[in-house]
C-alpha positions as CSV (number, residue, x, y, z in Angstrom):
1,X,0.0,0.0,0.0
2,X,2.5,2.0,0.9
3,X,4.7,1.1,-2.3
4,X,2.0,2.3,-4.5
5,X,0.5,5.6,-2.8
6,X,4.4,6.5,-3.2
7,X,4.8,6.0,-6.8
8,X,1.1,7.6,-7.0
9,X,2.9,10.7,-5.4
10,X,6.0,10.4,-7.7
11,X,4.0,10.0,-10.4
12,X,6.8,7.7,-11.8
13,X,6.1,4.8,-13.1
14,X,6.1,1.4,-11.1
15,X,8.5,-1.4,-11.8
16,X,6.0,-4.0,-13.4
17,X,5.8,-1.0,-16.1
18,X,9.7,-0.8,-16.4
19,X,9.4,-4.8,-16.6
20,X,6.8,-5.2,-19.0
21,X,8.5,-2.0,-21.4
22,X,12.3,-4.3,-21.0
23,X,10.1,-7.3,-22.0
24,X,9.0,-5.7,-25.0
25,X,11.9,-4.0,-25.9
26,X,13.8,-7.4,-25.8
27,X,11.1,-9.3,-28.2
28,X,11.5,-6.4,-30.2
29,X,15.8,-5.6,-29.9
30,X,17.6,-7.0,-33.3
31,X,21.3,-6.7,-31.8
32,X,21.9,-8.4,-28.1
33,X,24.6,-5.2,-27.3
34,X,21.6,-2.9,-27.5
35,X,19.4,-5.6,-25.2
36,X,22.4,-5.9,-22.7
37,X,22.2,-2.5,-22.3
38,X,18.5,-1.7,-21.9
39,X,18.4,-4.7,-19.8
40,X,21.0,-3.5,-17.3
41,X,19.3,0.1,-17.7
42,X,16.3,-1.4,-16.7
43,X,17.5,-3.2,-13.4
44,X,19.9,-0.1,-12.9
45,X,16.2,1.5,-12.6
46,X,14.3,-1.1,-10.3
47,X,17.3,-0.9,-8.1
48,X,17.2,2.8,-7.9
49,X,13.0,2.6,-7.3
50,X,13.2,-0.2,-5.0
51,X,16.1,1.6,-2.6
52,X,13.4,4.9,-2.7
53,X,10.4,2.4,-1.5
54,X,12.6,0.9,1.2
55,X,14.1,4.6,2.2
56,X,10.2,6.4,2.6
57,X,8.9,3.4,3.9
58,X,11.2,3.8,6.9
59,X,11.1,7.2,7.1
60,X,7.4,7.4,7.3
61,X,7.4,4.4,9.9
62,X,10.2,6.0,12.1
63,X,7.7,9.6,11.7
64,X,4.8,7.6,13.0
65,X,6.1,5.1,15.4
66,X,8.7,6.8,17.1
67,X,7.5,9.9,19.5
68,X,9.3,13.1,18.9
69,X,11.7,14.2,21.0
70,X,11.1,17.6,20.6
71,X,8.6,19.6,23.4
72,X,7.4,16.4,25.2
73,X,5.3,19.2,27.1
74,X,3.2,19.9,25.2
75,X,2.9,16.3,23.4
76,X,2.1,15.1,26.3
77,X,-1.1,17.7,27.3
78,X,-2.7,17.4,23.7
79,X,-2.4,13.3,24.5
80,X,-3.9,14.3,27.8
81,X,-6.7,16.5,26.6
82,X,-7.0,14.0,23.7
83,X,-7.6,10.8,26.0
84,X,-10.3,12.9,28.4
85,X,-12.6,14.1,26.0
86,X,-12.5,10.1,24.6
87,X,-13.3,8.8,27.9
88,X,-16.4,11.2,28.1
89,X,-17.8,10.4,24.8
90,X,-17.0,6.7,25.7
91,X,-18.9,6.9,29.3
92,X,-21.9,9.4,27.6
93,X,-22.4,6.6,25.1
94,X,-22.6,3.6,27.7
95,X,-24.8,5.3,30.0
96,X,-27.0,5.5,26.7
97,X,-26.3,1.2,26.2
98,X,-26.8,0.7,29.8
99,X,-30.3,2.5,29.8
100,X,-31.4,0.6,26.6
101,X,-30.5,-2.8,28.2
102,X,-32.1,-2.0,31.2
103,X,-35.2,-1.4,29.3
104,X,-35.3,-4.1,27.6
105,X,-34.8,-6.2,30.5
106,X,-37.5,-4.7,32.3
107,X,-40.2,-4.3,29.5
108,X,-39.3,-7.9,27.2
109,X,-41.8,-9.8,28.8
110,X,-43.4,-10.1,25.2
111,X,-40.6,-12.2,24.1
112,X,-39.3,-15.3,26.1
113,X,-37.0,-14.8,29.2
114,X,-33.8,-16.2,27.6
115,X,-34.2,-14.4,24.4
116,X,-34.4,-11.1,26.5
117,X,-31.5,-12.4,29.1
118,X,-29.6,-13.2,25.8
119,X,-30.0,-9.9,24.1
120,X,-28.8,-8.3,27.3
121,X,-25.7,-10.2,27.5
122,X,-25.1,-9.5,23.9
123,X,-26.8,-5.7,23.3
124,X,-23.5,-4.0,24.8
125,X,-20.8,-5.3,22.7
126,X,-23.4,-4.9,19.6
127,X,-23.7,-1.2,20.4
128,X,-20.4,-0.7,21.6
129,X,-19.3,-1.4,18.3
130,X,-19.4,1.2,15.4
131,X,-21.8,0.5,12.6
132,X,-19.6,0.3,10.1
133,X,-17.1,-1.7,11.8
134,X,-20.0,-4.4,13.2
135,X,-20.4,-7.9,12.5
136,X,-23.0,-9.5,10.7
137,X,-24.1,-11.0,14.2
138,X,-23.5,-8.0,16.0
139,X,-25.7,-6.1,13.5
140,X,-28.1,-8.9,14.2
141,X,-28.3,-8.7,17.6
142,X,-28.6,-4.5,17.7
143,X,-32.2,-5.3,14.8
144,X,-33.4,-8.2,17.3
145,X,-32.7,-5.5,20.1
146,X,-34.6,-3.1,18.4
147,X,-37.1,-5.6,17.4
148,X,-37.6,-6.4,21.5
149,X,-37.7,-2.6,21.8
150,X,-40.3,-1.6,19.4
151,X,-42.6,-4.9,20.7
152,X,-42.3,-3.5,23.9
153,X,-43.6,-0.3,23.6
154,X,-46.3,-1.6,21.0
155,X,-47.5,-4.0,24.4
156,X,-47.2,-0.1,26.0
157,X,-49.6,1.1,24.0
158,X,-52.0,-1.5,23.9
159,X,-51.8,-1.5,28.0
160,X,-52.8,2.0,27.9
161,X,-55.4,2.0,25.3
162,X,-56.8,-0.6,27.9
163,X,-56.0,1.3,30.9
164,X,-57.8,4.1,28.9
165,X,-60.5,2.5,28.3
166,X,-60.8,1.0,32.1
167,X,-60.2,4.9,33.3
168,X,-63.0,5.9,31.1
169,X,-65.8,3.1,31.8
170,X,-64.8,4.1,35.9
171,X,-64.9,8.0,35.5
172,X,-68.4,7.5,33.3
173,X,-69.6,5.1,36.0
174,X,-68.5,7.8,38.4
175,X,-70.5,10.7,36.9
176,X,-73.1,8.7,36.6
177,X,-73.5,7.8,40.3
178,X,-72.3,11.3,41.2
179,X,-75.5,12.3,38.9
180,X,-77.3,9.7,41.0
181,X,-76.3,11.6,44.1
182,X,-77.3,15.2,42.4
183,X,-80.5,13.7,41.8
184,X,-81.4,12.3,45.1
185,X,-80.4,14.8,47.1
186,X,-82.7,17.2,44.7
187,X,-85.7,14.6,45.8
188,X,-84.4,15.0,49.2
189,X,-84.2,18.7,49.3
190,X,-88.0,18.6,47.8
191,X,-89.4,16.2,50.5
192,X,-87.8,18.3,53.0
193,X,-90.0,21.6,51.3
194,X,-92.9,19.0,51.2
195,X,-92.2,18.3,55.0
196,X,-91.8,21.7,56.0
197,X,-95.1,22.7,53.8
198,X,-96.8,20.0,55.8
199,X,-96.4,20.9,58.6
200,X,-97.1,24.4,58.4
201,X,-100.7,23.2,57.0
202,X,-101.2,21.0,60.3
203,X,-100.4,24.2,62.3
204,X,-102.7,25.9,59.9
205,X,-105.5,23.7,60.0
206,X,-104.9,23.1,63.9
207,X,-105.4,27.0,64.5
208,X,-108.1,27.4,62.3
209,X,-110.2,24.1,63.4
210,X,-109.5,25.6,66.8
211,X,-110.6,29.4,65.9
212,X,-113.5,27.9,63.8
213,X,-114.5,25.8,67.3
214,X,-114.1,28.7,68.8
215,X,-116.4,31.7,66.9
216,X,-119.0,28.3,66.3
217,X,-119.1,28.3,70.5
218,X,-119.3,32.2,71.0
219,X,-122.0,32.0,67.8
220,X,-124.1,29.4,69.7
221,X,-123.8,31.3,73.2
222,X,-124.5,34.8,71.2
223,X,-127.4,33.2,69.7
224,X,-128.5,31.5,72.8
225,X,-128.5,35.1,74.3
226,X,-129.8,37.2,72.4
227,X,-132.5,34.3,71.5
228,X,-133.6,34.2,75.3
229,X,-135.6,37.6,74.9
230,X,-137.1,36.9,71.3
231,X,-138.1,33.5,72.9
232,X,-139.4,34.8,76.1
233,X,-141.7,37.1,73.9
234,X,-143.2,34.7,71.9
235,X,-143.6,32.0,74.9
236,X,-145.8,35.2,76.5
237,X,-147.4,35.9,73.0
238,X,-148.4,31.8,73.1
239,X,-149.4,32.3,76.1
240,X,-151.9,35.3,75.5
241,X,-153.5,33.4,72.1
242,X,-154.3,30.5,74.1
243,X,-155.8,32.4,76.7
244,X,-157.5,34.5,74.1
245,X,-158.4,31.4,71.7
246,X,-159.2,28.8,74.4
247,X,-160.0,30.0,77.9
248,X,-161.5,33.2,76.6
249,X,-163.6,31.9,74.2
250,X,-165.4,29.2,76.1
251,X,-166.5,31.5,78.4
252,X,-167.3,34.4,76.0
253,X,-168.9,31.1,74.0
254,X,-170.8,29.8,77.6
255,X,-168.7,26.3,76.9
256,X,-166.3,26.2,79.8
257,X,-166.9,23.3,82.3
258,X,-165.5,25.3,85.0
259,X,-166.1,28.8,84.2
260,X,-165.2,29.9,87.6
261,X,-161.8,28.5,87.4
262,X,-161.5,29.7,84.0
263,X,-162.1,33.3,85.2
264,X,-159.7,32.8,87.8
265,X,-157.0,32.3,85.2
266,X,-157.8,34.9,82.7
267,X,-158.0,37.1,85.5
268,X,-154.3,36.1,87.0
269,X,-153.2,36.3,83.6
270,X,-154.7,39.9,82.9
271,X,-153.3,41.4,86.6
272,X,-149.4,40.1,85.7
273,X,-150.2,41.7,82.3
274,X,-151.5,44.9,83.7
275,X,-154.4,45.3,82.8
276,X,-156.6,48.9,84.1
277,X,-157.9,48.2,87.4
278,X,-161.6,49.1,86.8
279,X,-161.4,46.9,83.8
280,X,-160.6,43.5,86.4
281,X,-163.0,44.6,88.7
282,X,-165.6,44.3,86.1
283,X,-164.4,41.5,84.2
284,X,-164.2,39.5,87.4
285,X,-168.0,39.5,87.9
286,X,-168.4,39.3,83.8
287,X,-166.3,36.3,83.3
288,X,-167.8,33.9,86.3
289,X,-171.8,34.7,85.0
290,X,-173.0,32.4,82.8
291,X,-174.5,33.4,79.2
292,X,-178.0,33.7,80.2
293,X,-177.3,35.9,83.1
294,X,-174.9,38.5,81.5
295,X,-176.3,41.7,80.8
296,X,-175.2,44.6,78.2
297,X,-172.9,46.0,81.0
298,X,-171.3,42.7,81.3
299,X,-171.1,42.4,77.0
300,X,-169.3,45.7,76.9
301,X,-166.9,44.4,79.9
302,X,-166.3,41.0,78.0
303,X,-165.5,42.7,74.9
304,X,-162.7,45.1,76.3
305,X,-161.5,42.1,78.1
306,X,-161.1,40.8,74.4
307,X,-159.9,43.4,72.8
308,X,-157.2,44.2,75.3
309,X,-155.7,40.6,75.2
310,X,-155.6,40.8,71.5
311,X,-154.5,44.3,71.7
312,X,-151.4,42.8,73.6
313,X,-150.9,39.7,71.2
314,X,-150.9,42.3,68.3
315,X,-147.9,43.8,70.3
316,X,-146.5,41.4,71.4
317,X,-146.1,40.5,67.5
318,X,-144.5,43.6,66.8
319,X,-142.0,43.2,69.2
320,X,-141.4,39.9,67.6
321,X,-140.7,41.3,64.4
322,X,-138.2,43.4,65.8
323,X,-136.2,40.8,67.8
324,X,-136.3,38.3,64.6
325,X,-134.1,40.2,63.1
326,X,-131.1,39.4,65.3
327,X,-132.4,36.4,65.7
328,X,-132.2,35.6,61.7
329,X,-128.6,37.5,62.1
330,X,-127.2,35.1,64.9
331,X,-128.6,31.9,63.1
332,X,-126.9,33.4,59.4
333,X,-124.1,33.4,61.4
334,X,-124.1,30.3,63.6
335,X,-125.0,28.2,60.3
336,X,-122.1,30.0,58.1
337,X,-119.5,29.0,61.1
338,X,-121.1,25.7,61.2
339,X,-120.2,24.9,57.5
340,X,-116.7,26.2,58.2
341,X,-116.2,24.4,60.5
342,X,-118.0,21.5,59.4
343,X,-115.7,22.0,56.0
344,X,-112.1,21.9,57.9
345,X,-113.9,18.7,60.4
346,X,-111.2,16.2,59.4
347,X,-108.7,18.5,57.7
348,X,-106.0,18.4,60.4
349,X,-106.5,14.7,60.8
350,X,-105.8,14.9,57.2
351,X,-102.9,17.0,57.0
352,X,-100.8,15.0,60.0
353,X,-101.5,11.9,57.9
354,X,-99.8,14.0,54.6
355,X,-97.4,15.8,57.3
356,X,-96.7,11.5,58.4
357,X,-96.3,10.6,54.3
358,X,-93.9,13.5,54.1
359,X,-91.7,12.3,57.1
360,X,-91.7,8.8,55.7
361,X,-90.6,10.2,52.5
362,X,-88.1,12.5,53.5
363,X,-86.4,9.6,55.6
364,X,-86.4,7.1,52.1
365,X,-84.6,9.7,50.3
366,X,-82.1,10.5,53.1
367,X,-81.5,6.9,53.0
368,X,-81.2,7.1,49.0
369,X,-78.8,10.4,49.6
370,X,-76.1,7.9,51.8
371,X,-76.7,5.1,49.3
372,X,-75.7,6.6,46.5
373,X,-72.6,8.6,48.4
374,X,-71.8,5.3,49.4
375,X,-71.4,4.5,45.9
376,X,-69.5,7.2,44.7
377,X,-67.0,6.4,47.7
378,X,-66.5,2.9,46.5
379,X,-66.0,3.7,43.5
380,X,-63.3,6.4,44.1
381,X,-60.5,4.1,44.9
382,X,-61.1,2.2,41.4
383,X,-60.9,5.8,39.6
384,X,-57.7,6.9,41.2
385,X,-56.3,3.5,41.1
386,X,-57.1,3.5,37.6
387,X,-56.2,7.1,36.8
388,X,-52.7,6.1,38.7
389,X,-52.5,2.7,36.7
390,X,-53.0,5.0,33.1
391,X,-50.7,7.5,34.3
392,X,-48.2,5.4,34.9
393,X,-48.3,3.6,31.9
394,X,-48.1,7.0,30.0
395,X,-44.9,7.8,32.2
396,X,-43.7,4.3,31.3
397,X,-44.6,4.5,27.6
398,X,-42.5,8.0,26.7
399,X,-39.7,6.6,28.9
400,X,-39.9,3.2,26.5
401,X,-39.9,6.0,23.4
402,X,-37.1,7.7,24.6
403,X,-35.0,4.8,24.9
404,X,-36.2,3.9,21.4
405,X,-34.5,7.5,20.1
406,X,-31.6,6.5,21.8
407,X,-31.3,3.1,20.6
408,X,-31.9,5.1,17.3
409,X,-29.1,7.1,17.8
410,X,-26.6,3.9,19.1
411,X,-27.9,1.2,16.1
412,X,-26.8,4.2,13.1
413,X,-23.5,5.0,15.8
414,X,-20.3,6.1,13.3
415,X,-16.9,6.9,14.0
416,X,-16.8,10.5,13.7
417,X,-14.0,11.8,12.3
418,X,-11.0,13.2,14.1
419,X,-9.4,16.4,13.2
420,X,-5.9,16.4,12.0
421,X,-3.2,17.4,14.5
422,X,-0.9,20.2,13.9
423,X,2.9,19.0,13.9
424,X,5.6,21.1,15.4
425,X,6.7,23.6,13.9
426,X,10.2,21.7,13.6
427,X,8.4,18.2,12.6
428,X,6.6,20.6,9.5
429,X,10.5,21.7,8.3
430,X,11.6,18.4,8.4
431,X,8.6,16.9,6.7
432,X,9.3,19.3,3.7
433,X,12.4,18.8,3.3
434,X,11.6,14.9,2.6
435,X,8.9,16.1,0.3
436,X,11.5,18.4,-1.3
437,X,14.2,15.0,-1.7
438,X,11.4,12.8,-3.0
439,X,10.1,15.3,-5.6
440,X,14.4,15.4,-6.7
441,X,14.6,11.6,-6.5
442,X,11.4,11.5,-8.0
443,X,12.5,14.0,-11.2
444,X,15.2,12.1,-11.5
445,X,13.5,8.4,-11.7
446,X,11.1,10.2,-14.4
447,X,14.1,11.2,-16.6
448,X,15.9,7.9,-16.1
449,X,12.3,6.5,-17.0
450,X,12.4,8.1,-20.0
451,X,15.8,7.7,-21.5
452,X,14.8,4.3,-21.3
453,X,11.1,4.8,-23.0
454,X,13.5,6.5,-25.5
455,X,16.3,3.6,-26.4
456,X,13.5,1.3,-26.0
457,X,11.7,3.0,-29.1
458,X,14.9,2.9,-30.9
């Protein structure tokens, strides 16, 4: 290699060229003076090219191999510097190996346990290893890797499309029972307003069955009252047409059994009544004298007697008149309490039985309340359990993607090129002086070349 990026350099040409031009030249030579001498030009030649070859083949070794002598100082901090900044790249890129290993490890349960404990026995030297200086195995290892990887976080997914869809059916069965709760409690709050409306109609219809009882009572007693007089007027008004229609009139009529006992009463009857005092005294010997022995004097007496008793009836009926009046207003009014309070007989009974429902019901939805809050508490631990599970799995899954970018990054890994160093100063002036001596040698081997292209034509 090194033989021919020289003569590439020299541009002169190689010594298979100067053998194959000899081997013409001799098929070709009449005389064997003239072939002696091209042949012993042509070795002459290959001597001379072969002694160049051996010469910058040990000067280019001894430039390589051996370490200059010359400022050992600062040789020795750029091989320093150098070796530090190739250890850090060289820990940065197994910390990246390490983590892809340890992922696989964790997350290859898709694939059987000695296929995953294989890969990550064999995954560090893989990636370790340069793409374009790996193995066919090696580069079958880092695909299988990758193959582990990318099966992995496919399992990922589908684990959390699950997970998703568990979260999703627990937070929709959640809403729903927390609507369940939102409901009940609504029902609750209304049977509570039906329970407080309740009772205010018991106290209601308790105060006004009570203040009905009580204007019925002072109705009855007012009309009892004020009935007393009106009744007392008409028992004396009764009392006057019977004596006028019956006792009267059988003796007037000369039909009474006892007429003196009769007289006796009308006259009692006409003293408490008032009657004038000359008008008794007359009547009192009228009344007892039977109908054959009265006289005109008597007639006249027994028709005053008459006239004043109905004279006192017809009075007595005014006065009537006057008192029905209240008395027709304290029965309008007894009877219209009566039907109140006839109408709201029963209705306080009625309302503590609805007052009663209303309890009963406010109790069934206080227990429906705790039921479904009991619900929506055993449910919570599923929901964050499941919210924790999907969470998890995300946090899991973009780790898992992560390493994927990295294991990217390590399964395309090439050598990066390094930059040339600068030689000493001293190294460049020695350096160009054996460039200057081969491009010499190197003129010379062309014109010796060519003196022999020449006689070779000749």
């Amino acid at each position: 290699f090194e033989s021919s990026h020289n003569h590439r350099a020299s541009k002169s040409p190689p010594p298979f060229l100067l053998f194959l031009l000899v081997l013409l030249h001799s098929l070709h030579s009449p005389p064997q003076k003239n072939r002696s001498k091209a042949t012993n030009l042509a070795k002459q030649q290959q001597q001379q090219q072969q002694h160049k070859q051996i010469t910058t083949i040990t000067t280019t070794t001894s430039t390589s191999t051996m370490p200059s002598m010359k400022r050992p100082a600062a040789a020795s901090a750029s091989a320093s510097a150098g070796s530090s900044a190739k250890k850090q790249k060289t820990s940065a890129i197994k910390k990246k190996i390490d983590a892809v290993v340890k992922a696989i490890l964790k997350g290859g349960s898709v694939y059987p346990e000695d296929v995953v404990a294989m890969l990550g026995t064999a995954l560090p030297n893989a990636l370790s290893v340069f793409q374009a200086e790996r193995h066919y195995s090696q580069e079958e290892v880092v695909k299988m890797g990758k193959k582990v990887l990318e099966a992995t976080i496919a399992a990922k997914e589908a684990s959390i499309s699950e997970a998703r869809t568990t979260l999703e059916e627990v937070q929709a069965a959640l809403s729903s029972k927390e609507a369940a709760h939102e409901a009940a409690k609504q029902v609750l709050s209304e049977k509570a307003a039906l329970e407080t409306t309740a009772k205010e109609e018991v106290q209601v219809a308790a105060t006004t069955a009570a203040g009905l009882k009580e204007a019925y009572d002072d109705a009855l007693a007012e009309q009892k009252n004020g009935d007393q007089t009106y009744n007392e007027v008409e028992l004396e008004k009764s009392i006057l047409e019977a004596a006028h229609q019956k006792d009267f009139a059988a003796v007037r009529d000369g039909t009474s059994e006892d007429s003196t006992t009769t007289a006796k009463a009308l006259l009692k009857l006409a003293t408490q009544k008032h009657f004038e005092s000359q008008l008794l005294e007359s009547a009192e010997k009228a009344l007892v004298k039977s109908l054959a022995d009265r006289g005109a004097f008597d007639k006249v007496v027994l028709d005053q007697f008459e006239n004043e008793l109905i004279s006192r009836i017809k009075a007595i009926d005014e006065r009537l008149k006057e008192l029905s009046v209240g008395k027709n207003t304290r029965q309008s009014k007894v009877d219209a309490v009566k039907v109140e309070y006839d109408n709201i007989s029963g209705v306080p009974e009625a309302k503590q039985a609805a007052l009663s429902a209303a309890l009963e019901a406010k109790k069934e939805a206080t227990e429906a309340v705790k039921a479904a809050k009991s619900e929506i508490e055993e449910l919570r631990p599923a929901c964050k359990a499941a919210t924790t599970a999907n969470n998890s799995l995300a946090v899991e899954l973009a780790s898992l993607q992560e390493t994927l970018t990295t294991f990217c990054e390590l399964e395309t890994l090439a050598p990066a090129p390094e930059p040339p160093a600068d030689p000493p100063a001293e190294d460049q002036a020695e350096a160009a002086e054996a460039a200057e001596g081969e491009g010499e040698a190197a003129a010379e081997e062309a014109a010796v070349a060519a003196e022999a292209e020449a006689e070779a034509e000749a």
